[in-house]
N, C-alpha and C positions, 0 to 999 in steps of 0.2 A: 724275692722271698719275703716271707711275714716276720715282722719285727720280732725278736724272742728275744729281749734281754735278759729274759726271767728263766731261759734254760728250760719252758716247759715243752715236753716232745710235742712234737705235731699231731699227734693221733691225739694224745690228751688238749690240744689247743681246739683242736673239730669239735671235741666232748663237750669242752667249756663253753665253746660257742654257742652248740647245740642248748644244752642246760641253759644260759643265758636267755636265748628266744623262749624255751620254755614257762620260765615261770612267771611271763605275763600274763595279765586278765586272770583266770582263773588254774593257773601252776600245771605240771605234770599228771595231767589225767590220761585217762584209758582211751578216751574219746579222739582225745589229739595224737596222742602216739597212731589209735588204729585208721587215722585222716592219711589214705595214702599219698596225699599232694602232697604232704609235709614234708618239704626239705629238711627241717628240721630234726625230726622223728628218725629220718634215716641214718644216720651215725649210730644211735643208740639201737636202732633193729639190728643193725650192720655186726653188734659184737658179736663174736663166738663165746662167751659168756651166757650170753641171752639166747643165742641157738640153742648150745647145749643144754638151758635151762629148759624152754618150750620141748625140745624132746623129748627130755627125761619126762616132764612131769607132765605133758602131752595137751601142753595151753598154748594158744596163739602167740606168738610175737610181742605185740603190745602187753600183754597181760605178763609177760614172761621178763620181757623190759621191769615195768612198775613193781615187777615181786624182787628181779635183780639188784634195782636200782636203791629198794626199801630196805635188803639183807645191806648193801655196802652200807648207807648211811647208820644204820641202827648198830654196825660191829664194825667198822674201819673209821667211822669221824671219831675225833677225839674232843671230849670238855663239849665247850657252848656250839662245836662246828654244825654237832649232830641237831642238834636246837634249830639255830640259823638255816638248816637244808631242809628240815621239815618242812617251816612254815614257809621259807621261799619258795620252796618250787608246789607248798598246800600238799604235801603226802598225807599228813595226818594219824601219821604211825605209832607218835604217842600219846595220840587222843585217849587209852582208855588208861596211859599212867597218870597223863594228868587230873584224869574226873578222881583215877580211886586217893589221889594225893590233896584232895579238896580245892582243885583249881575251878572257879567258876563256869559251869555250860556252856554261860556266851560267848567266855573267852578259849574256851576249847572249839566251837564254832566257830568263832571268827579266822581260827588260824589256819584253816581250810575254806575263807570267805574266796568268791570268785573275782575280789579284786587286789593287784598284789598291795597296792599301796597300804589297803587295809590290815593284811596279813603283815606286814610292815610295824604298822602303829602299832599293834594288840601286841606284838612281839615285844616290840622297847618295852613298852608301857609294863609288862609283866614280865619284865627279864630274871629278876631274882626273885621271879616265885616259881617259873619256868626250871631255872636252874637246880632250887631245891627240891623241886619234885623229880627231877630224875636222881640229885643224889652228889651232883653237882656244888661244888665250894660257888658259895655266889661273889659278883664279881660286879662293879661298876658298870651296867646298863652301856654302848656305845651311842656316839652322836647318832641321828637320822643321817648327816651326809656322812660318816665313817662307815655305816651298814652300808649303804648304799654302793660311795664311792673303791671301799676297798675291801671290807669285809665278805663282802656279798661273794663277789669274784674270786677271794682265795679260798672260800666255801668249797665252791664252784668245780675250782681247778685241783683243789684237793679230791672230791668227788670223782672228776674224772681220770687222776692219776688210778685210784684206787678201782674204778672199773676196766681201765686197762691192763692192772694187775692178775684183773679176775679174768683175763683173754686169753691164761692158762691153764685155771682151774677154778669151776664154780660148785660152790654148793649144791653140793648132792647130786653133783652129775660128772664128777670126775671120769667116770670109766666111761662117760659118751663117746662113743666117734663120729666126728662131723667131717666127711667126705668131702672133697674138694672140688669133685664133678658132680654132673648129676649120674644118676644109679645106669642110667642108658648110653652111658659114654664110653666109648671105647678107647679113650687114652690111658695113658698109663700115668697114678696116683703117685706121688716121690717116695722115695726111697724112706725105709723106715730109721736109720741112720741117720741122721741132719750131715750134710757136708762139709767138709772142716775147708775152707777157706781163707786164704792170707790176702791183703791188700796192702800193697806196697806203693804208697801215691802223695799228697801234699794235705794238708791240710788247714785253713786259713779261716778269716772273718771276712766276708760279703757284706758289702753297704749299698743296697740298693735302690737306685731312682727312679720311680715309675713315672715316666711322661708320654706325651703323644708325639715326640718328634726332637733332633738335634736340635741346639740353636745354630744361627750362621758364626764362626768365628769372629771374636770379637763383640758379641749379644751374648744375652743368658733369657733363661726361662724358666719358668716355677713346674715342680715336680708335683704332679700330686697325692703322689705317697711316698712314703720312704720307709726304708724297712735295713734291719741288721742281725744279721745271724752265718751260724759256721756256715763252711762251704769247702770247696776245692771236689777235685776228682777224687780221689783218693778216699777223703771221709764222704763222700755220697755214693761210691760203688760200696765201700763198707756198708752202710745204713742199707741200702738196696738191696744187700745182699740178706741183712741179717732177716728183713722183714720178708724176705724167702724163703726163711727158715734155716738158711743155713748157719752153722755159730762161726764165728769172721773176727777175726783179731786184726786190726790198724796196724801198721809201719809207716809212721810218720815221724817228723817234729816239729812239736811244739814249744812254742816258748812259755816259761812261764812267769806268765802276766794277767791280767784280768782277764781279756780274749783268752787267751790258751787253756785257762781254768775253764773258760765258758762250752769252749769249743770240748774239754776233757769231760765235761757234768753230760752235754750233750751226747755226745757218744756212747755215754756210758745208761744213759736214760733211754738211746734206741738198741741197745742190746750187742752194743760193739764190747769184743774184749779190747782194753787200752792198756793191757799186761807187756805189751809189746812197742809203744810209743818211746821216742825219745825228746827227754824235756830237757829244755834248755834255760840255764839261768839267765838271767842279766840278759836277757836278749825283746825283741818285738815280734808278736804278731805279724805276720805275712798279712797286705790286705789284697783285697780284689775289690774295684768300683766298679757296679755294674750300672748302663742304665739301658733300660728293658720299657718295651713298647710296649701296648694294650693288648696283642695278640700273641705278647708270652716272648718275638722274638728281640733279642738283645746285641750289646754290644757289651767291651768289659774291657778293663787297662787292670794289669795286676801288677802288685808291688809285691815280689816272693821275700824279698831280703834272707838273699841266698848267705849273705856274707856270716848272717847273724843264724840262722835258720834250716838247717841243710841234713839230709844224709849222706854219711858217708861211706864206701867201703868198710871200714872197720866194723859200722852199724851193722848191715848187711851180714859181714862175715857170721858174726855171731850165732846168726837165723839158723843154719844149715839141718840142726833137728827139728826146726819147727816147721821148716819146709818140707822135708822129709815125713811128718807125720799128715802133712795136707792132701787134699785131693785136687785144688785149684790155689794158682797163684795170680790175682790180678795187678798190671803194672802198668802205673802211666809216666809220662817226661815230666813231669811235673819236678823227678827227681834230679840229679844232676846226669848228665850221661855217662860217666865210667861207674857211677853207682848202677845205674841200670843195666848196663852191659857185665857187670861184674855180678850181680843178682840173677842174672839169666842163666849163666854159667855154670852159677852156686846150682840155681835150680836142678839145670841140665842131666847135674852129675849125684844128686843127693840121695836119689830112689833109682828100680828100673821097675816099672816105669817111673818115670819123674811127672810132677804133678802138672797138670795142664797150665799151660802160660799164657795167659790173655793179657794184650798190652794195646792200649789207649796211648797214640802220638800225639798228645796234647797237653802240654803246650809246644808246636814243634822247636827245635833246638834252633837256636840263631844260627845262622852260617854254618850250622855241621849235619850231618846225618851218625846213624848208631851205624857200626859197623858190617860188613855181611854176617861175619860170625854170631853176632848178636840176635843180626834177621833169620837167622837157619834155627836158632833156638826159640823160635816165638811159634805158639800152635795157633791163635789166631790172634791178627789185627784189625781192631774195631776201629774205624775212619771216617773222618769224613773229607769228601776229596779235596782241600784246599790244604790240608794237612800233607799231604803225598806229594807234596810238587818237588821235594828233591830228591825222591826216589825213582822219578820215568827215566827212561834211557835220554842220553846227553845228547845236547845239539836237536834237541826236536818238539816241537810246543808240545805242552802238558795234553796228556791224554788216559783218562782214568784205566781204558783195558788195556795200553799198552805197559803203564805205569805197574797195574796187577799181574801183568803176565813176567815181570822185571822182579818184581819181589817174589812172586813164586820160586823164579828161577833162582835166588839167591835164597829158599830156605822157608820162607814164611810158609806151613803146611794151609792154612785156611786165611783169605783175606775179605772181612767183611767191609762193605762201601756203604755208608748211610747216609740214606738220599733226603738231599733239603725239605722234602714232601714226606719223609715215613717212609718204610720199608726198606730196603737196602738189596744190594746185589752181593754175590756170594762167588769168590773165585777161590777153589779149591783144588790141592792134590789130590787128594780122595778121589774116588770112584763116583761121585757124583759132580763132579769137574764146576760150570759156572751156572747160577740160576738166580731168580730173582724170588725176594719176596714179597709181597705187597703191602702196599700199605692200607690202615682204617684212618678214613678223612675225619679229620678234626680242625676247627675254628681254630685254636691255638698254634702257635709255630716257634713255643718254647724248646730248646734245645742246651740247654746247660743240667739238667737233669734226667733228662729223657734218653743219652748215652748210656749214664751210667746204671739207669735200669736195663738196657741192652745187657752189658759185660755182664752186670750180675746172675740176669736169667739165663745168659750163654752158660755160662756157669754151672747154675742150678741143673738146667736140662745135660746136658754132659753127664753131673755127675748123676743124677737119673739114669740115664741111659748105659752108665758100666763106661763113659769115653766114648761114646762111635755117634759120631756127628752126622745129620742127615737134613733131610728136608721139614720132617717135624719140628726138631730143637733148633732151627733157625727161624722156624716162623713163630715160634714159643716165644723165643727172645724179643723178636721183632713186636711179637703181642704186647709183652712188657713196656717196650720203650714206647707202642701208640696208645697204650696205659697210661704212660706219663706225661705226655704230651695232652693228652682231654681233659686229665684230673688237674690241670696246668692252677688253676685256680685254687687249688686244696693248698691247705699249709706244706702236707707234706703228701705230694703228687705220686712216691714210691708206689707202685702197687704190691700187694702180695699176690700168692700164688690164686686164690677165690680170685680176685678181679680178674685176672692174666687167664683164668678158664671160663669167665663168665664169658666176659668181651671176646675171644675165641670160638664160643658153643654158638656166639649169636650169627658168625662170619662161615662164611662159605669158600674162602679163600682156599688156593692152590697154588704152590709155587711151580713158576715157569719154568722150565728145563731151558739152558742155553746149553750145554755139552759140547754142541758141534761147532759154536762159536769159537770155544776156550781151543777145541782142539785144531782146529782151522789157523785160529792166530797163532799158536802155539809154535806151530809149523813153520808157517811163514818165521816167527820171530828165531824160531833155531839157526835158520841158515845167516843169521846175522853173527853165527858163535853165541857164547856165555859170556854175559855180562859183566866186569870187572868190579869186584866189591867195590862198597867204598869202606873210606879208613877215618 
């Protein structure tokens, strides 16, 4: 993951990027936004802000960017920021305050000159006559390398907090609706309800090593990037989930320390509610050290510091109306296991129906498994199969359909398998028994992220659909996670729901039916009896 000490969201760190490439050479024009090669350009097309805006007022894209992008800076920067964003990125938006305040022509031209360095100089050089003409308290001029080196950037990243803001409401186009599919799709739009979701999981600080390879034991070898930011399952099925749209309250603990605040600001910056966290004094951060190949796949050693760090039962107890008032409850190991076996229960009994329970077996337990009873209360298990090896039946080498056909038996209603390649297999009670869904190839073969967009959009679709699970809302999900998996390079790879139907409208995909498989084994496996929980 991308270094973020600085606690700015992901979506806002794309922004800043974006802005950054921007206002070289000649700044933020019309000409480079409408450059469809532009990588760059793309983030800022990409907002529902600038949708909504082109809509209403029925202008292209780029023009609708540059009109969006000129309303934030002129009425969301504050003091000199507004100043510094003009001439950086050369908008020129208070070209006509400053002629009628008697600033000189050349230097209102120059501040939209096509070189930035220039735009730069004219800018020092006339800081507090800049400042007076809007109205502005003048203020000691900053160095060239303070604009440069740090000014410039919290401009920047201010700018893009503030249009990420507007990704829920822009000027003069509040009442737009911007559709999620195209007009000729026959899917069905979410629900107009957002989905009240709980996530009950770990939540830590990732310290991560990008290299091309282990060293041998005994040798070392230089990384060449390195990066720090929150992580665990628990806070990225939240984040995944919220950027779904659905509102998702955390059940974690955090310590509170410098990480814990970091990881609290974060959450709270991707639209998690943390009304529900348990903070712990006097205690540390959980880490997790990752290190992660070129093509996204990793390895990881985690320090939980359960001792210091933990929920417990009593935590839990507490929940019972908030779980009650949800429509999905997601849970990984992450927790202790009679927390989690005692949270299922809570579940089980809090509503009728009781909220959907999605449980991620990661990190599996040392030497123990969760109980049957526990397995009877879980509506689906998202997996992957190295996860499962103490759930096959005893005395016989690991084998993923006999292993799924074992947990069925003991309770799990849906078992989803996700395969090292994308896609996943589906063994289920329901009437649409076992199938497959495929996968969208992608370069990348990142997978510490890429589940927890799965669980969320399992989720999501679910609660779309009123509960009734099918071949649709598994390949939905499945879209999701090879969302996460491509965008593997993005700061923050979550997709929302527009990618999850873009990337779907382009695929032609159909899930296999295995039915006769599930029911074949099924068979065969009865006559061996019912399986013996475990305890």
């Amino acid at each position: 993951m991308t270094n973020r000490t600085d606690m700015v969201s992901p979506d806002a760190l794309v922004l800043t990027h974006a802005l950054e490439k921007l206002r070289a050479r000649d700044g933020l024009t019309h000409s480079r936004l409408e450059n469809s090669r532009s990588v760059e350009a793309a983030p800022l097309l990409g907002l529902a802000a600038v949708r909504r805006y082109a809509a209403v007022h029925g202008t292209e894209l780029p023009q609708a960017a540059l009109d969006v992008i000129k309303e934030c800076v002129r009425e969301n920067l504050r003091g000199s920021q507004c100043i510094v964003a003009d001439a950086v990125l050369g908008l020129g938006i208070f070209s006509e305050t400053y002629t009628r305040n008697s600033i000189e022509a050349r230097v209102v031209s120059a501040l939209h000159s096509g070189l930035l360095g220039r735009r730069r100089s004219v800018l020092l050089s006339n800081w507090r006559q800049l400042n007076e003409a809007l109205g502005l308290t003048p203020v000691e001029p900053p160095s060239d390398r303070a604009l440069r080196g740090t000014i410039e950037r919290e401009v920047l990243r201010e700018l893009a907090r503030q249009l990420i803001r507007r990704e829920e409401y822009s000027l003069g186009s509040k009442s737009a609706v911007i559709p999620y599919v195209a007009e000729n799709s026959s899917r069905k739009t979410p629900m107009s309800r957002p989905g009240q979701v709980i996530v009950v999981g770990g939540a830590v600080m990732d310290v991560t090593f990008h290299t091309k390879d282990v060293p041998p034991r005994g040798t070392s070898t230089e990384a060449y990037a390195f990066g720090r930011a929150p992580g665990g399952k628990g806070l990225w099925q939240a984040v995944a989930a919220a950027r779904l749209g659905l509102d998702v309250a955390l059940v974690a603990a955090v310590a509170e320390d410098q990480f814990g605040r970091e990881i609290v600001d974060f959450l709270k910056d991707e639209g998690v509610d943390t009304s529900l966290l348990k903070v712990v004094s006097d205690a540390h951060t959980p880490f997790t050290g990752v290190i992660e190949f070129e093509m996204g796949d990793s390895i990881a050693i985690n320090w939980p510091n359960r001792s210091e760090v933990h929920l417990d039962i009593r935590d839990v107890d507490r929940l019972g109306q908030h779980f009650a008032a949800c429509d999905a409850v997601l849970l990984t190991f992450e927790i202790p296991r009679e927390t989690l076996e005692y949270a299922l229960a809570l579940i089980n009994g809090v509503a009728d129906p009781p909220p959907i329970a999605i449980v991620t077996p990661g990190q599996p337990y040392p030497e123990t498994r969760i109980s049957g009873q526990a397995l009877s209360q879980i509506d689906y298990l998202v997996a992957q199969p190295w996860e499962l090896g103490r759930y096959g039946p005893p005395d016989r080498q690991f084998d993923v359909d006999a292993t799924a056909r074992q947990l069925l038996a003991y309770g799990v209603e849906t078992l989803c398998v996700l395969a090292p390649s994308g896609g996943c297999n589906i063994y289920s009670e329901t009437p649409l028994g076992t199938f497959t869904v495929p996968t969208f190839p992608s370069a990348y073969l990142e997978w510490s992220t890429a589940r927890d967009a799965y669980c969320a959009a399992l989720a999501a679709k679910l609660i779309d659909s009123g509960r009734k699970f099918s071949e649709d809302v598994a390949l939905w999900a499945s879209t999701a996670m090879s969302a996460a998996i491509a965008d593997h390079p993005l700061p923050n790879p979550l997709p929302d729901r527009r990618r999850v139907e873009q990337l779907l409208e382009r695929s032609r995909f159909k899930v296999n039916s295995r039915t006769a498989q599930l029911s074949d084994a099924a068979e065969a496996y009865s006559d061996q009896g019912q399986p013996s929980f475990p305890h």
